[in-house]
PAZAPA-4460 file (N, C-alpha, C; in steps of 0.05 Angstrom, whole numbers, plus 32768, in hexadecimal, padded with zeros to 4 digits):
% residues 227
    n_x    n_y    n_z   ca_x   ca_y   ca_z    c_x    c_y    c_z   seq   type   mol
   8754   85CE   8637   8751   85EB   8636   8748   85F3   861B     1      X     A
   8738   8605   8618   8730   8612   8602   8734   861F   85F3     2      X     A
   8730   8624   85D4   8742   8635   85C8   8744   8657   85DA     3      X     A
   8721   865B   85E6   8727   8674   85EE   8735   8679   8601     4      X     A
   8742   8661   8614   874B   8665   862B   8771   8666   862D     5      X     A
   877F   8677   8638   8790   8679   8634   87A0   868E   8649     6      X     A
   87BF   8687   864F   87C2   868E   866C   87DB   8693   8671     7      X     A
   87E8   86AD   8671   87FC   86B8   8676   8803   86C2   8693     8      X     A
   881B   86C1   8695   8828   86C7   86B0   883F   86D2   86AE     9      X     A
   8840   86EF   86B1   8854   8701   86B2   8860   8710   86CC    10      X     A
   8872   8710   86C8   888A   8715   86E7   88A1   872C   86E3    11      X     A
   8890   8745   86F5   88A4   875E   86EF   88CA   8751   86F0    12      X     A
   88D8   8760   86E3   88F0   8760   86EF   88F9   8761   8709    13      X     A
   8912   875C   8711   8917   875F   872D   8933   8774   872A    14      X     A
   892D   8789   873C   8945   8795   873F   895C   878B   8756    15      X     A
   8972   8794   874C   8986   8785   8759   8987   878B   8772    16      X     A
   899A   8788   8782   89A8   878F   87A1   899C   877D   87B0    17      X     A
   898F   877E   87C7   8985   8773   87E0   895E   8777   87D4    18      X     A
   895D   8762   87DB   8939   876D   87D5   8934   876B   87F2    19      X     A
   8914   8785   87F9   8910   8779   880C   88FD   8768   881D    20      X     A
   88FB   8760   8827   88ED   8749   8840   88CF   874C   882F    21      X     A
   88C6   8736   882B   889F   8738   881F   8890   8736   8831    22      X     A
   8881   8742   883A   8877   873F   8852   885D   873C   8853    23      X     A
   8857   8720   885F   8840   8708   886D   8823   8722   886C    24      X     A
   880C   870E   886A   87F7   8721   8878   87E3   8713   887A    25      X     A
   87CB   870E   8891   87BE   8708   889F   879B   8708   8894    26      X     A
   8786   86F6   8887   8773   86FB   887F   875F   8705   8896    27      X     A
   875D   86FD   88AC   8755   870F   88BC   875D   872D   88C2    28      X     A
   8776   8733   88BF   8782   8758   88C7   8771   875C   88AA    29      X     A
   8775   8750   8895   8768   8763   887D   8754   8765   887F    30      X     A
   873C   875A   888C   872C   875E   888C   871F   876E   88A1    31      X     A
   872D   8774   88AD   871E   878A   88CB   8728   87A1   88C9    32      X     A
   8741   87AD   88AB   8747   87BA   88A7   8731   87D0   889F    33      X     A
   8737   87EB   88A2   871E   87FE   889C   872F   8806   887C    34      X     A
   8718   8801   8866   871B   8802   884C   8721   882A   884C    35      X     A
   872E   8829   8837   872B   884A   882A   870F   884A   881E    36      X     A
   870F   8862   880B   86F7   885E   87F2   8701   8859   87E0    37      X     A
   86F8   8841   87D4   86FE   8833   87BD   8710   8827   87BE    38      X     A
   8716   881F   87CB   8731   8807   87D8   8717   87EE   87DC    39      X     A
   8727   87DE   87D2   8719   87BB   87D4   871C   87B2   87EB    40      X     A
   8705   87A0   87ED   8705   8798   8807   86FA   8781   8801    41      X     A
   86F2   8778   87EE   86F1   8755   87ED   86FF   873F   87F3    42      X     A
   8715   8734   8812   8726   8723   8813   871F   870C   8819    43      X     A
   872F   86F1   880C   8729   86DB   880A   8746   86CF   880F    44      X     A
   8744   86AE   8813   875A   86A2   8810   8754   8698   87F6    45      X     A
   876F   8692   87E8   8762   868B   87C3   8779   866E   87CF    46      X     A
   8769   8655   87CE   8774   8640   87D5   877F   8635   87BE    47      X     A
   877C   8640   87A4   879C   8638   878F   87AF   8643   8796    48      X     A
   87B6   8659   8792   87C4   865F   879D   87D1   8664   87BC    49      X     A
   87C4   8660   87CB   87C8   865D   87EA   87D0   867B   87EB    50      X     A
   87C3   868B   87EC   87C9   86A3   87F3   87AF   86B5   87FC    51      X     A
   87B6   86C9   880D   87A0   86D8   8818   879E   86F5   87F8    52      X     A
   8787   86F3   87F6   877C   8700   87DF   876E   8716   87E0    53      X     A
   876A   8728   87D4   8754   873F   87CE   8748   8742   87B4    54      X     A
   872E   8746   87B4   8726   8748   8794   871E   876D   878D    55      X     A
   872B   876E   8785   871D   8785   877E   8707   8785   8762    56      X     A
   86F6   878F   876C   86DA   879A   8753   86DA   87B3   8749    57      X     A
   86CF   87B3   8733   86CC   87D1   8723   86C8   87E5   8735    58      X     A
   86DD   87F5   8729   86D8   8816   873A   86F1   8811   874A    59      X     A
   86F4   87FB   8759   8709   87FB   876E   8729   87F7   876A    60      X     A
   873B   87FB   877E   8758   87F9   877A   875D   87E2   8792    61      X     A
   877C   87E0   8793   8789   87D5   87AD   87A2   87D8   87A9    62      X     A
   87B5   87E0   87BD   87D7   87E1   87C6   87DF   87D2   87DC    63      X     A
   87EE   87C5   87D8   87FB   87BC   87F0   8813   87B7   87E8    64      X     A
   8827   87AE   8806   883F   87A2   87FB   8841   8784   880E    65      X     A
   8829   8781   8812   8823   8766   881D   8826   874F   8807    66      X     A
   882F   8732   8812   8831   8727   8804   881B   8711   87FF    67      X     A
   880C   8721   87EC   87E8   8710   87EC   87DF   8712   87C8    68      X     A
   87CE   870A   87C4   87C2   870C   87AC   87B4   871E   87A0    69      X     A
   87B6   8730   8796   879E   8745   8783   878D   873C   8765    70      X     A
   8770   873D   876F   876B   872A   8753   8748   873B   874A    71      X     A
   874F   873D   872C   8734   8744   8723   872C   8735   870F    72      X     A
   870F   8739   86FC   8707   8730   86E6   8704   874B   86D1    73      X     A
   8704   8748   86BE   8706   875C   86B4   86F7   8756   8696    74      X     A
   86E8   8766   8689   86E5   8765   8673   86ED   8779   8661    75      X     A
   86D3   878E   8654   86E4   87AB   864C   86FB   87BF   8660    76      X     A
   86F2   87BB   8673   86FC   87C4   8687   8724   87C7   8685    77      X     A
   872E   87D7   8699   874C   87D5   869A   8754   87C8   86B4    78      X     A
   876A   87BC   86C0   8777   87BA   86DA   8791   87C1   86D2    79      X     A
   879E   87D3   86D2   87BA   87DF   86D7   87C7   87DB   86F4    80      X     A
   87D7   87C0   86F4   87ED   87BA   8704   8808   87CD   8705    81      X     A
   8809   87D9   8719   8823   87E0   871C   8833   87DC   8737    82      X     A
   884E   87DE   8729   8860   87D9   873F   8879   87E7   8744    83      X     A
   887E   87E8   8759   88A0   87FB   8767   88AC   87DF   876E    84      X     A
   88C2   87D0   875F   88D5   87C6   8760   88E9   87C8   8779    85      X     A
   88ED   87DF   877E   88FF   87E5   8799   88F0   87E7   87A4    86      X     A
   88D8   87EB   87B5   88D2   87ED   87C9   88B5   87D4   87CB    87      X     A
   88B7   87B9   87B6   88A8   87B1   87B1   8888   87B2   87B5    88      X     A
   8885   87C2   87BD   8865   87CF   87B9   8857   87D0   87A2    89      X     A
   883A   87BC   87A0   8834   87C1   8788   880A   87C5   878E    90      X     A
   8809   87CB   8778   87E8   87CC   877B   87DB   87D3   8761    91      X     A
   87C1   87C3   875B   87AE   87C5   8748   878E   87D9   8747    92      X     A
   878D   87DC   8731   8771   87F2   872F   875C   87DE   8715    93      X     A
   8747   87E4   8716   872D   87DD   8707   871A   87F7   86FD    94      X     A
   8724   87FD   86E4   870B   881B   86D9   8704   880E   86C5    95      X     A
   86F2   881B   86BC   86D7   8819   86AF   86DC   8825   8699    96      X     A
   86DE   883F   8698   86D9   8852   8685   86FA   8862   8689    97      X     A
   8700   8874   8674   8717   887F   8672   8711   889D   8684    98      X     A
   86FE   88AC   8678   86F7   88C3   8693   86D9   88C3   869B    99      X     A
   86D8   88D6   86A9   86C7   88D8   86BE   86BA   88F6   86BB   100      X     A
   86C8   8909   86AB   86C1   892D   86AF   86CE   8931   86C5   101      X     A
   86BA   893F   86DB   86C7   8940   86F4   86C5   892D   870F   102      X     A
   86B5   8911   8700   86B3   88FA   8716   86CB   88F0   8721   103      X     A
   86CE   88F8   8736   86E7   88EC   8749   86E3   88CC   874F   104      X     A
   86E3   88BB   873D   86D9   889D   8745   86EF   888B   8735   105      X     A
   86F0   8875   8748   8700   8863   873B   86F8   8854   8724   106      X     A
   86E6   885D   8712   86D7   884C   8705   86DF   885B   86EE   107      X     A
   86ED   8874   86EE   86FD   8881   86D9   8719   8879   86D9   108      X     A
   8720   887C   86C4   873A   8875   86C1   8753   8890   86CB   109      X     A
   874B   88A3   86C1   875B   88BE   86C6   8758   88BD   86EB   110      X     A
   8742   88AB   86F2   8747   88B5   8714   8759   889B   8728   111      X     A
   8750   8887   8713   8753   886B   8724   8778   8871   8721   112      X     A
   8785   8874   870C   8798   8870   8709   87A8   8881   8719   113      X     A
   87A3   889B   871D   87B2   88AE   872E   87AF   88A0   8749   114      X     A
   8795   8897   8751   8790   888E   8771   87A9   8875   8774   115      X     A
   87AB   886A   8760   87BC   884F   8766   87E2   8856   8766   116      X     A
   87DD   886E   8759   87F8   886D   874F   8800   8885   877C   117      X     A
   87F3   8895   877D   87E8   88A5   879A   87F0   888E   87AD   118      X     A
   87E1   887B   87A9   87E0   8863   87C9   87FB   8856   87C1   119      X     A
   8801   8852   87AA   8821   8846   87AE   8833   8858   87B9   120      X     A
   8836   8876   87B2   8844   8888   87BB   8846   8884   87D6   121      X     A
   8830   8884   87E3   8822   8884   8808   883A   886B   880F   122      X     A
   883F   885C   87FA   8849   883E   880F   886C   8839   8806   123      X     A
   8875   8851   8801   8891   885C   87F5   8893   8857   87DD   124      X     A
   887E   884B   87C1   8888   8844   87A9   8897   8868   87A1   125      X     A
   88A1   886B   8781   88A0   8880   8780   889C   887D   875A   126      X     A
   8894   8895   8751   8884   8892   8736   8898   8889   872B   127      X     A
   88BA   8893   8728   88D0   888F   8718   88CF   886F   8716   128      X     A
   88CF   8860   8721   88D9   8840   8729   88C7   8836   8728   129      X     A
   88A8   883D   871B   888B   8828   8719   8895   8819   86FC   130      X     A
   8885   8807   86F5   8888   87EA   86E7   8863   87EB   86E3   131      X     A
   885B   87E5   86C9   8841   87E9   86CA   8839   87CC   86B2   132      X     A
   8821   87C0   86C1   8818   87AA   86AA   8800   87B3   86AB   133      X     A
   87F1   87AF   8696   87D7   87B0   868B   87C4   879D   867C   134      X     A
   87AE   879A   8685   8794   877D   8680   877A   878F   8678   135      X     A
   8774   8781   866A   8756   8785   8664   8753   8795   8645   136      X     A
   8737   87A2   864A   8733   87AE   862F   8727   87A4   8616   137      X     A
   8716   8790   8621   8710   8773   860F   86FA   877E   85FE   138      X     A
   86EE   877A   85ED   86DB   877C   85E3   86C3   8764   85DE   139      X     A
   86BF   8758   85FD   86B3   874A   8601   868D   873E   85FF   140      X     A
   867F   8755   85EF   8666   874E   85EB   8666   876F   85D4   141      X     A
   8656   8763   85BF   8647   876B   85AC   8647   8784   85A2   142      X     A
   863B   878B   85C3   862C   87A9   85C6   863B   87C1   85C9   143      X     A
   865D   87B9   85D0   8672   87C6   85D3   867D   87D3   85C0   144      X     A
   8674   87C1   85A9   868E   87C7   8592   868C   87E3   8584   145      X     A
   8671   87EC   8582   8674   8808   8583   867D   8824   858E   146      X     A
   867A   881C   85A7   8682   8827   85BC   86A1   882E   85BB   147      X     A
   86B1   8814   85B9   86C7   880E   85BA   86CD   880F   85D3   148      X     A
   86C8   8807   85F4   86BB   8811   8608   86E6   87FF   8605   149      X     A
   86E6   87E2   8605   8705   87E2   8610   871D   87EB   85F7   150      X     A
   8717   87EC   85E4   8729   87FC   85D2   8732   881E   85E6   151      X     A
   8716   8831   85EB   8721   884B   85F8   8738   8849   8615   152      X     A
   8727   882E   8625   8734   8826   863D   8752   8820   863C   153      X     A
   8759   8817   8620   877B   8806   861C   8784   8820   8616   154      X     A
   8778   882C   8609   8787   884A   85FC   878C   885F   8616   155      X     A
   8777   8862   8625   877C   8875   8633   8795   8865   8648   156      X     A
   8794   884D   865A   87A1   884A   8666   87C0   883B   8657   157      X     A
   87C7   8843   864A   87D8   883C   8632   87EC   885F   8633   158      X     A
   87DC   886F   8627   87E5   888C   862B   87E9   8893   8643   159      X     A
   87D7   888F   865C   87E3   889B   8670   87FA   8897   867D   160      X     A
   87FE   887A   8679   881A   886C   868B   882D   8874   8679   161      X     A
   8836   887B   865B   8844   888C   8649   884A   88A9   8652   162      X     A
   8834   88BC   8652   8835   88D5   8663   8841   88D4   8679   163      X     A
   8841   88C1   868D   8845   88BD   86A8   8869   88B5   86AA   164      X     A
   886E   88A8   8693   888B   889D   8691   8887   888A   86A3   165      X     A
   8873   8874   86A2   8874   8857   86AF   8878   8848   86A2   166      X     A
   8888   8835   86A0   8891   8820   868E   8877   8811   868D   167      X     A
   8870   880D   867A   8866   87EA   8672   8872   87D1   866D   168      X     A
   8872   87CC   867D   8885   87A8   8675   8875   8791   866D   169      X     A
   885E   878F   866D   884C   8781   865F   882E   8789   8661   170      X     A
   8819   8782   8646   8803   8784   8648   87F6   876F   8640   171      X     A
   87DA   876A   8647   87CA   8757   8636   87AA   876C   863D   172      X     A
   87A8   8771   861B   878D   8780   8615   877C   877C   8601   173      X     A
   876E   8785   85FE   8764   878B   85E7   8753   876B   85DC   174      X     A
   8751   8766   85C3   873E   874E   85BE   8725   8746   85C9   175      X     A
   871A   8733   85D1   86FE   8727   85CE   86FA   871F   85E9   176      X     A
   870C   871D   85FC   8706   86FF   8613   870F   8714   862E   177      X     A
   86F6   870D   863F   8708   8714   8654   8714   8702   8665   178      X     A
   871D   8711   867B   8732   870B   8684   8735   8709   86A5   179      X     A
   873F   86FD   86AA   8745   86F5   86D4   8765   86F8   86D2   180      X     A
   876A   8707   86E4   877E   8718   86E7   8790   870F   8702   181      X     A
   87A3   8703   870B   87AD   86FE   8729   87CC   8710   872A   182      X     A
   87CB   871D   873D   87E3   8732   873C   87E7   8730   875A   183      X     A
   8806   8726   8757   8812   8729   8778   8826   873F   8779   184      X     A
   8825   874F   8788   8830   8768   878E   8846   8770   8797   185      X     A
   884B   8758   87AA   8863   8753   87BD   8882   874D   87A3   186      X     A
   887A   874B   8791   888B   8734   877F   888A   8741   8759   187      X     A
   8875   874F   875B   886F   875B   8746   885F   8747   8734   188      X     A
   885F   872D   873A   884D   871D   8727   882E   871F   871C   189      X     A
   882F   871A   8705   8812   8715   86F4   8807   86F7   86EA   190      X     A
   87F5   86FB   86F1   87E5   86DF   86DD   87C6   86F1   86CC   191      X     A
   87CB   86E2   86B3   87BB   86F0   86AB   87A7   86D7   8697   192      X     A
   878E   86C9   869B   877F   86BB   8690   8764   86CD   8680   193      X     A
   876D   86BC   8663   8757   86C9   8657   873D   86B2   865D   194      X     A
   8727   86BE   8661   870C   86AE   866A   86FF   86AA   8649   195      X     A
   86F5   8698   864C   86DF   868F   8633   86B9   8696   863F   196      X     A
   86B7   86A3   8624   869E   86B5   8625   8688   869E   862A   197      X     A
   8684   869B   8642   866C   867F   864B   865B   8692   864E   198      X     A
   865C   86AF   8660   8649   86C1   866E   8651   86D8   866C   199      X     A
   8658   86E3   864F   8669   8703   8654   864F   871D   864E   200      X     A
   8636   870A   8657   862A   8726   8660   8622   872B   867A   201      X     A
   862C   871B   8681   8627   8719   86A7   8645   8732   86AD   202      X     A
   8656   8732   86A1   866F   8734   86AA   866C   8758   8698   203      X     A
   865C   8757   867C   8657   8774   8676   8648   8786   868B   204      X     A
   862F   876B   8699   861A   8786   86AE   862B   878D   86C7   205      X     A
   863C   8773   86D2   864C   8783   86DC   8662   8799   86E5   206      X     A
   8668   879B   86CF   8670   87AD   86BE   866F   87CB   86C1   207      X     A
   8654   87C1   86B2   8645   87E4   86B3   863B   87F1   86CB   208      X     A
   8630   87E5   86DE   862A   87E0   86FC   863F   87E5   8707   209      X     A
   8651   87D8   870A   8666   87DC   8716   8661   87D4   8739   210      X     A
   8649   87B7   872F   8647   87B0   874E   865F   879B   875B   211      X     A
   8660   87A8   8770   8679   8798   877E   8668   877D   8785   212      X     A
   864D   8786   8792   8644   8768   87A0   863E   8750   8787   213      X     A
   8637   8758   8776   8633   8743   875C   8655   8740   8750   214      X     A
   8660   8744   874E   8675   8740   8745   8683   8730   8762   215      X     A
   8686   872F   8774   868D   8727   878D   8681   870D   878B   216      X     A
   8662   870A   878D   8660   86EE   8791   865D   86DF   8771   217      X     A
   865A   86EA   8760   8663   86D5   8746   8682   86CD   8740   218      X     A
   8695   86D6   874B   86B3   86D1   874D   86C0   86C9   8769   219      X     A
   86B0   86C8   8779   86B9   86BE   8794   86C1   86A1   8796   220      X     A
   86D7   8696   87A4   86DB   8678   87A4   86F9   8682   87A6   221      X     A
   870C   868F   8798   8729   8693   8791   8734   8682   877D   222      X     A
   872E   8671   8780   873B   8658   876B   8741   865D   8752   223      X     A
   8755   8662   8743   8759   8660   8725   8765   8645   8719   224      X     A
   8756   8633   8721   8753   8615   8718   876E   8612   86F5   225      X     A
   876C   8625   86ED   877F   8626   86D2   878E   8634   86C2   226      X     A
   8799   8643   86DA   87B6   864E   86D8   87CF   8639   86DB   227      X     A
***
């Protein structure tokens, strides 16, 4: 493994009493499922892990309290994992940019984050009892560093979960490398691999684009060979 490569795995707390039942789910039902807007819909089996998976791409979110895999790539970009402990429901978001003006898109941060923290509510989480990790923010090619495109991204979603009174229990941001992200929801778990810059301008156009289908088939397979 490489100096740039490197690979953390963080695991919400567990609250006490009775937890309840994790419950199974089916890569066919996910997929004949009718998506929201901006809900992911990329599912796979990820045969390291043996688990039925979803990827979400830029712009997009996902909730469940299924017991499956949520997984992105990420460069400047954010994924804000959160979770309800009691009612183990958890779900991830992918923005771009911190706002939008008045663009209602997941590709902002001020919108993605309300939509995710909204669809947890829908599935009994409740804001008091969320648990929040945070990835990305990298400053992964050149052209950024002016910008400060993942410096604004860590800051803004940094402040909001503060305003919000959501705990952070861990982050990994900021620096040079991005990053592949695996978050199970059912359980509150994280894996978080930093990637070595072989192609991080393939991973900036997608990026800016914010194409699902290019980002879909350059990360498709599931496998994280080195976690």
């Amino acid at each position: 493994m490489s100096a740039f490569e490197s690979t953390t795995a963080l695991a919400f707390g567990r609250s006490g009493g009775m937890a309840p039942s994790v419950r199974s789910t089916n890569l066919d039902v996910l997929k004949s499922r009718a998506s929201k807007p901006g809900e992911a819909s990329f599912f796979y089996h990820d045969h390291h892990f043996q688990h039925d998976s979803v990827k979400v791409l830029p712009g997009e979110y996902y909730v469940t309290a299924d017991d499956m895999l949520i997984m992105t790539v990420l460069g400047s970009c954010i994924a804000a994992c959160i979770w309800d402990p009691r009612v183990r429901v958890g779900g991830m978001n992918h923005f771009m940019l911190p706002e939008g003006g008045g663009d209602t898109s997941g590709r902002y941060g001020s919108y993605a984050m309300e939509l995710l923290i909204n669809e947890m509510m829908k599935l009994g989480a409740r804001r008091e009892h969320m648990q929040a990790k945070v990835f990305g923010g990298g400053q992964v090619m050149h052209t950024f560093t002016t910008m400060n495109v993942g410096e604004r991204n860590t800051k803004f979603v940094l402040d909001y979960l503060q305003t919000e009174r959501i705990a952070i229990v861990s982050k990994d941001v900021l620096d040079i490398h991005p990053r592949k992200v695996c978050y199970f929801p059912a359980t509150g778990k994280a894996m978080c691999k930093r990637l070595a810059h072989s192609h991080p301008e393939t991973l900036e156009t997608q990026e800016r684009k914010g194409s699902a289908a290019t980002v879909a088939k350059s990360t498709s397979g599931g496998s994280v060979d080195l976690f």
